[in-house]
MIMAR-34099 format. One record per residue: residue in three letters; chain; residue number from 1; z, y, x of N, C-alpha, C in turn. Coordinates in Angstrom, 1 decimal. Atoms other than C-alpha are relative to their C-alpha. Last residue first. Layout:
% MIMAR-34099
rest:ALA&kette:A&nr:NUM&n_Z:Z&n_Y:Y&n_X:X&ca_Z:Z&ca_Y:Y&ca_X:X&c_Z:Z&c_Y:Y&c_X:X
...
//
This chain:
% MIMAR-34099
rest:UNK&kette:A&nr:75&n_Z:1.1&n_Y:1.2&n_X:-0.7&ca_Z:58.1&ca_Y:-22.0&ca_X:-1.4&c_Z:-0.9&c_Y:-0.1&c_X:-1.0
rest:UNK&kette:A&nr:74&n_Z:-0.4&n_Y:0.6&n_X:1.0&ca_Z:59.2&ca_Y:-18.5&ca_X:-1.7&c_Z:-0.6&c_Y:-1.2&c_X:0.5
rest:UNK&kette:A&nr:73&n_Z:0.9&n_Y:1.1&n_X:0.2&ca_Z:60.3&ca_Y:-16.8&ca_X:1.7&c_Z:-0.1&c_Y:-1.1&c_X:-1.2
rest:UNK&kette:A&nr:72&n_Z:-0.6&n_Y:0.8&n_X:1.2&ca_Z:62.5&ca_Y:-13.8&ca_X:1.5&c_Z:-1.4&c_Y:-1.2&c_X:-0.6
rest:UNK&kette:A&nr:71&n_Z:-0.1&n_Y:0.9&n_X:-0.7&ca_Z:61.0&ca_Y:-11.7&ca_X:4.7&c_Z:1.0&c_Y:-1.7&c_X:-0.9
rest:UNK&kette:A&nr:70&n_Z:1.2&n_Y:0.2&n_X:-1.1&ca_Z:60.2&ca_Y:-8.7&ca_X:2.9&c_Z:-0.2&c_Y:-1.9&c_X:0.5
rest:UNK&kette:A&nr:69&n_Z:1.0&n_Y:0.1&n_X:0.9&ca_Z:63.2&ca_Y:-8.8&ca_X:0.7&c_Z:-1.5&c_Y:-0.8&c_X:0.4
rest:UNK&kette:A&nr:68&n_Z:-0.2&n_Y:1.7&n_X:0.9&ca_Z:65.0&ca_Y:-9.4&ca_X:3.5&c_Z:-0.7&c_Y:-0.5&c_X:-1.1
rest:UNK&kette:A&nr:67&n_Z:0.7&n_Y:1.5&n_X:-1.0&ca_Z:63.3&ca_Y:-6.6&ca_X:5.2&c_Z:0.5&c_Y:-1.0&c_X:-0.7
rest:UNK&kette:A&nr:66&n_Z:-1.2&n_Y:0.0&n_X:-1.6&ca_Z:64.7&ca_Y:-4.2&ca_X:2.6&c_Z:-0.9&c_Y:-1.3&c_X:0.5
rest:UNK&kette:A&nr:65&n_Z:-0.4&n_Y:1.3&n_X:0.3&ca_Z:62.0&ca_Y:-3.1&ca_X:-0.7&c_Z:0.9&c_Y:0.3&c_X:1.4
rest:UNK&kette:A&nr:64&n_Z:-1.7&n_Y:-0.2&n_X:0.7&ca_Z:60.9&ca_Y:0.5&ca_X:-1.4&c_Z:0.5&c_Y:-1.4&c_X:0.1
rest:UNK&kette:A&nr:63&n_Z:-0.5&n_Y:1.4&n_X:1.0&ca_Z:57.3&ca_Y:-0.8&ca_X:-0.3&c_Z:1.4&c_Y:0.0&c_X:-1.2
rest:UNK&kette:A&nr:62&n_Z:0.9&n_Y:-0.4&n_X:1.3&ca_Z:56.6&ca_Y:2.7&ca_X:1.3&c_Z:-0.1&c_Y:-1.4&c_X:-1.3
rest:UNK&kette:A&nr:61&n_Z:-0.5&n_Y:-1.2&n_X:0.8&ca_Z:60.2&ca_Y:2.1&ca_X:3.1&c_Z:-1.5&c_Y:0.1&c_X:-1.0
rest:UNK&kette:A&nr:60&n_Z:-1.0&n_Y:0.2&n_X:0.9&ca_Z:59.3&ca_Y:-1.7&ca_X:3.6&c_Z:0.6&c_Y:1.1&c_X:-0.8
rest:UNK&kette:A&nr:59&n_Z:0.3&n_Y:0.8&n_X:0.9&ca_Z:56.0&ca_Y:-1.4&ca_X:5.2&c_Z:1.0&c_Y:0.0&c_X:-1.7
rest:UNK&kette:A&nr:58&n_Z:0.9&n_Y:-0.9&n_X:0.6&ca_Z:57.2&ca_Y:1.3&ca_X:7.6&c_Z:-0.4&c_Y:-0.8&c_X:-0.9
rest:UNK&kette:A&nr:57&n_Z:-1.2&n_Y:-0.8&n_X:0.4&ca_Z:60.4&ca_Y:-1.1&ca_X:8.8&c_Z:-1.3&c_Y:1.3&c_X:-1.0
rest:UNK&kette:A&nr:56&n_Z:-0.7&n_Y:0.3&n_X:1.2&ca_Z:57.6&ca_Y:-4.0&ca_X:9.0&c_Z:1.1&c_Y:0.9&c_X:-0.5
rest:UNK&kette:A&nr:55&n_Z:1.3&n_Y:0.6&n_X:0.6&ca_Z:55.2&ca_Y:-2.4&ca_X:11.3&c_Z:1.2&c_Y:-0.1&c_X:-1.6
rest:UNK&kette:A&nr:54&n_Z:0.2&n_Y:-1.2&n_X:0.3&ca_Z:57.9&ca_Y:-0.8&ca_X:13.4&c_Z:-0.8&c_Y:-0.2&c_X:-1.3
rest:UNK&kette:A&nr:53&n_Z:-1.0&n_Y:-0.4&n_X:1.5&ca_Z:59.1&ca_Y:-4.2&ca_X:13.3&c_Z:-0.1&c_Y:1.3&c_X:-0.5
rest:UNK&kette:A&nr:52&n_Z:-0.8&n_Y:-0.7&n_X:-1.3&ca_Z:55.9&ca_Y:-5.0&ca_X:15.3&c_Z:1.1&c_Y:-0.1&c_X:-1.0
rest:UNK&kette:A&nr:51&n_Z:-0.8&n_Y:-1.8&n_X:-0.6&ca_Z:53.7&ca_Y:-7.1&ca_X:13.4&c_Z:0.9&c_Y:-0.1&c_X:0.6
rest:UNK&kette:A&nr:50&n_Z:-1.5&n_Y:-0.2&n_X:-0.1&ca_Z:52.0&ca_Y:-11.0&ca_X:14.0&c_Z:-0.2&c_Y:1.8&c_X:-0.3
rest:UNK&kette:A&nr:49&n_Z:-1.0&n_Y:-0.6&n_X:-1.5&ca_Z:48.7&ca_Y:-11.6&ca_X:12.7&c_Z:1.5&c_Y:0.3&c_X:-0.2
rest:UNK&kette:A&nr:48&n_Z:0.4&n_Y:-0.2&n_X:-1.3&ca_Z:46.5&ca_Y:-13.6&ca_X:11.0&c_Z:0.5&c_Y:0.4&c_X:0.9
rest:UNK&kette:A&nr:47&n_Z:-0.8&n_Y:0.9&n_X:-0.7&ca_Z:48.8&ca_Y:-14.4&ca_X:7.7&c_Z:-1.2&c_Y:-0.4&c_X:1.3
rest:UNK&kette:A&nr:46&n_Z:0.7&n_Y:1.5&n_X:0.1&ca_Z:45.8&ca_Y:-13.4&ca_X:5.2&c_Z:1.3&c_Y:-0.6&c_X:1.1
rest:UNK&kette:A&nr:45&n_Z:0.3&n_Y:0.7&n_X:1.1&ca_Z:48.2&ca_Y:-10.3&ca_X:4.1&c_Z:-0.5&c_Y:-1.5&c_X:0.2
rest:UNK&kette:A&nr:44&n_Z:-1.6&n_Y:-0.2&n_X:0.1&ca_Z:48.6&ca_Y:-9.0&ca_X:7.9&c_Z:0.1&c_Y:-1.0&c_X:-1.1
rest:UNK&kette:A&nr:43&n_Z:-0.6&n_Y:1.3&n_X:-1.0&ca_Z:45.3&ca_Y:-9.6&ca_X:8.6&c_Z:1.1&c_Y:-0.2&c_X:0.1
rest:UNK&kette:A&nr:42&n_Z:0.7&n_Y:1.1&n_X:0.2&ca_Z:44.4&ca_Y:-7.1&ca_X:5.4&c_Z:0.4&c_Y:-1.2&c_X:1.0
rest:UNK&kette:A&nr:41&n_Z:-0.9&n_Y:0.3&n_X:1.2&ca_Z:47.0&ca_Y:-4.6&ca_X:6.4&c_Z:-1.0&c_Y:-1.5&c_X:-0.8
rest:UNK&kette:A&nr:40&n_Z:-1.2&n_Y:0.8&n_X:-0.4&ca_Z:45.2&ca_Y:-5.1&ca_X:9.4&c_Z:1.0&c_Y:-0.3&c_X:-0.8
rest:UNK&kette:A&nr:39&n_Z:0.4&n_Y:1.9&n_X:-0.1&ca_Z:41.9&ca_Y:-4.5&ca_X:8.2&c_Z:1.1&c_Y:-0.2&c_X:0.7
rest:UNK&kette:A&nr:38&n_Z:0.4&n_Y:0.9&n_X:0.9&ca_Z:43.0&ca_Y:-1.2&ca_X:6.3&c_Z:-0.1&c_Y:-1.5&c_X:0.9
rest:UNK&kette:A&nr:37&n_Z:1.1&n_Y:0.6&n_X:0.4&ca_Z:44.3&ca_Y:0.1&ca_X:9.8&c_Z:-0.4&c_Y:-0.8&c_X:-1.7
rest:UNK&kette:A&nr:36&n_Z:1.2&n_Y:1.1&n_X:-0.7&ca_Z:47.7&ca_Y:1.5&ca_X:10.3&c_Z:-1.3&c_Y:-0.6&c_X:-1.1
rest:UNK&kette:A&nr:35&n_Z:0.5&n_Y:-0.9&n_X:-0.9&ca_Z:49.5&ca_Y:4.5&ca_X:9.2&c_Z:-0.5&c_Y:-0.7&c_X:0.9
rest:UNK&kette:A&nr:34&n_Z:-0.2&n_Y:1.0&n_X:-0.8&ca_Z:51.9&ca_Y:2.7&ca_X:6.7&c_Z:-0.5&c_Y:0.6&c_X:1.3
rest:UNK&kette:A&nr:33&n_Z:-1.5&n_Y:-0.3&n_X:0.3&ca_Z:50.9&ca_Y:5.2&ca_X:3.8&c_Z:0.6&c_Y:-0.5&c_X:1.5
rest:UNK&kette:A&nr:32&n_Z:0.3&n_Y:-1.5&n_X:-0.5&ca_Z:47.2&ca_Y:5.1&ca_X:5.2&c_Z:1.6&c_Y:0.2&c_X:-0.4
rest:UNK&kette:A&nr:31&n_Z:0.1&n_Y:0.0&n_X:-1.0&ca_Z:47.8&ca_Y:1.0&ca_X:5.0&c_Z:-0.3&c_Y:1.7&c_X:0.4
rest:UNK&kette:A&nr:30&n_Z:-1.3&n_Y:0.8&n_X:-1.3&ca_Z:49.3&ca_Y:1.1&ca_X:2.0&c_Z:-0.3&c_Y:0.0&c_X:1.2
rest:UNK&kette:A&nr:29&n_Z:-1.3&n_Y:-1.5&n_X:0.6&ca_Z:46.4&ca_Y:3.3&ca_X:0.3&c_Z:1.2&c_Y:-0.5&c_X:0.8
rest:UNK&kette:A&nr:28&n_Z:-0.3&n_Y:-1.0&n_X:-0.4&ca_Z:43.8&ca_Y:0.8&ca_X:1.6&c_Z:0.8&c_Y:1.2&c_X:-0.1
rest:UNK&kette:A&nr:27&n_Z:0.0&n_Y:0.4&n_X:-1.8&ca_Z:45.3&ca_Y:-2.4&ca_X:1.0&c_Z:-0.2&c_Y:1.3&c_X:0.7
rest:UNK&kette:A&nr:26&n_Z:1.4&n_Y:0.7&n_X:-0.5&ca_Z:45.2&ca_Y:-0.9&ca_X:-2.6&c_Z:0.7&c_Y:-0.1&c_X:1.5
rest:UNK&kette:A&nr:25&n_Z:0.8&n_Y:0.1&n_X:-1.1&ca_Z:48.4&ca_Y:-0.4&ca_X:-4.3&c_Z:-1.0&c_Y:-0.8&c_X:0.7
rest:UNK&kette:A&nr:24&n_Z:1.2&n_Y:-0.2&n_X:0.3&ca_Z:50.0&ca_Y:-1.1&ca_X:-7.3&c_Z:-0.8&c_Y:1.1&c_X:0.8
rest:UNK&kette:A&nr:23&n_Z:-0.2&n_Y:-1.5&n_X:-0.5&ca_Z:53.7&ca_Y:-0.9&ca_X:-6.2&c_Z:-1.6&c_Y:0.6&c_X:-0.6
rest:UNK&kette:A&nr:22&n_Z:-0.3&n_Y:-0.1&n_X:0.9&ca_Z:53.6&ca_Y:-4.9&ca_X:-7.8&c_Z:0.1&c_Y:1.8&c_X:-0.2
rest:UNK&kette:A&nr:21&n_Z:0.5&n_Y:0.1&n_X:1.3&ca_Z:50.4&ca_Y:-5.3&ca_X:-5.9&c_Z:1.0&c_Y:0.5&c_X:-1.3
rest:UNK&kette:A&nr:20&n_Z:0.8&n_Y:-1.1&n_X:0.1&ca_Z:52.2&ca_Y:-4.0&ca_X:-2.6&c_Z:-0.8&c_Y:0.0&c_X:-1.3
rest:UNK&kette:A&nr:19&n_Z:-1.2&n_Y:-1.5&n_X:0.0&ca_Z:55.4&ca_Y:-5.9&ca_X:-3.1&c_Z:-1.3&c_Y:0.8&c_X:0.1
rest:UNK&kette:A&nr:18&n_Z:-1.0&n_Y:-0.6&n_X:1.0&ca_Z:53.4&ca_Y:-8.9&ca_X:-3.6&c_Z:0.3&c_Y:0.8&c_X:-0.5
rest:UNK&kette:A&nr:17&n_Z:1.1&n_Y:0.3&n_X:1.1&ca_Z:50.2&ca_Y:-9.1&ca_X:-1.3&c_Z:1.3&c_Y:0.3&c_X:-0.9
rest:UNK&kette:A&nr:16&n_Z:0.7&n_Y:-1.1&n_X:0.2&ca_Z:53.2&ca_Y:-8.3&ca_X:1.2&c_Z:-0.9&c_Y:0.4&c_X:-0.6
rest:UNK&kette:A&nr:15&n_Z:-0.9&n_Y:-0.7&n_X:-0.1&ca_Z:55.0&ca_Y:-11.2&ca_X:0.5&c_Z:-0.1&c_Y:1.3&c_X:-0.4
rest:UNK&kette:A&nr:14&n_Z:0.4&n_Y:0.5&n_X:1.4&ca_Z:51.9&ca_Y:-13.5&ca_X:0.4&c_Z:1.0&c_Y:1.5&c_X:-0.6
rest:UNK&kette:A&nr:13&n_Z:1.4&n_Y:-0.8&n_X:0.4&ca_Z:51.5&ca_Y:-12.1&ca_X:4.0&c_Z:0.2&c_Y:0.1&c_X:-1.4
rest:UNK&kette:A&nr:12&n_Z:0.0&n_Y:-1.9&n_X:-0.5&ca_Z:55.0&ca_Y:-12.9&ca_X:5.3&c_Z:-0.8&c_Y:0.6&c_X:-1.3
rest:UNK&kette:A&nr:11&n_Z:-1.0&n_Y:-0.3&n_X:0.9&ca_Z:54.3&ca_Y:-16.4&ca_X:3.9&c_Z:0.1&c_Y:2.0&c_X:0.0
rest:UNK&kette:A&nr:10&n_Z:0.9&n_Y:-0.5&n_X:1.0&ca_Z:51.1&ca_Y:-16.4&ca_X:5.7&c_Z:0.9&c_Y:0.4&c_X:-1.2
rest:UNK&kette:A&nr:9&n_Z:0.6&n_Y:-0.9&n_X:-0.1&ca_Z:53.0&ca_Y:-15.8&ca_X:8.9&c_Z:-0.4&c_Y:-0.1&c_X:-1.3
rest:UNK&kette:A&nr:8&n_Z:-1.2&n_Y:-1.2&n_X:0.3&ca_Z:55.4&ca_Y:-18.4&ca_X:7.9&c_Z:-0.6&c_Y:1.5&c_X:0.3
rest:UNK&kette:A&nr:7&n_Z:-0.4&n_Y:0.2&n_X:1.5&ca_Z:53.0&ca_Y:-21.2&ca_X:7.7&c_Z:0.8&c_Y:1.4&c_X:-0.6
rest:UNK&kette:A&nr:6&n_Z:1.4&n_Y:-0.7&n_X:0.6&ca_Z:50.7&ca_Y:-19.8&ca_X:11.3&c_Z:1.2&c_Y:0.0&c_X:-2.0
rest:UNK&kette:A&nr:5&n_Z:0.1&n_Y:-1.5&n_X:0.3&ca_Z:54.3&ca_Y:-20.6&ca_X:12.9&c_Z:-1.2&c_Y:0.8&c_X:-1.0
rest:UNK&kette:A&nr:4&n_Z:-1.1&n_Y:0.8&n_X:0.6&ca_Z:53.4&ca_Y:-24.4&ca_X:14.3&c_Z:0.5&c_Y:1.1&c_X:-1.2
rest:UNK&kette:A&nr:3&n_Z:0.2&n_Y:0.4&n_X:0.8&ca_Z:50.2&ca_Y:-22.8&ca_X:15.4&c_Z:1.0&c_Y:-0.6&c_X:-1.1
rest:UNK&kette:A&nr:2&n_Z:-0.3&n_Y:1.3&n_X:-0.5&ca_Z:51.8&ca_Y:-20.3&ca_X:17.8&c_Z:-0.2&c_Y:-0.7&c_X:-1.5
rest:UNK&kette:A&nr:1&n_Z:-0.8&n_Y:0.6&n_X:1.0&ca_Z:50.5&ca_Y:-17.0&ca_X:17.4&c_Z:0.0&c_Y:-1.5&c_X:0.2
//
């Protein structure tokens, strides 16, 4: 990840802290819904890492949100 970029990763993340708190879900329950790792749905959240879109199209249906949503950056 390119440091210039780390701002908008963590946006992502805040995003996802969001939609998954307002769905009231644990990191772990989203991430077994999602079918990846608790600690990535966690590195995902802290704006550590990049996903796939597969990442974010499975995020979004157990999210019930649309990638834009997703990807709807607040300042």
């Amino acid at each position: 990840m390119k440091q210039e970029y780390k701002p908008f990763y963590e946006k992502f993340g805040l995003n996802v802290v969001y939609y998954r708190k307002r769905k009231r879900l644990t990191q772990m329950k989203l991430a077994e819904l999602v079918g990846i790792d608790r600690s990535h749905i966690s590195a995902i959240e802290l704006g550590n890492v990049g996903v796939s879109f597969d990442v974010v199209f499975r995020l979004c249906e157990v999210l019930e949100i649309t990638p834009k949503e997703l990807f709807d950056f607040r300042d």
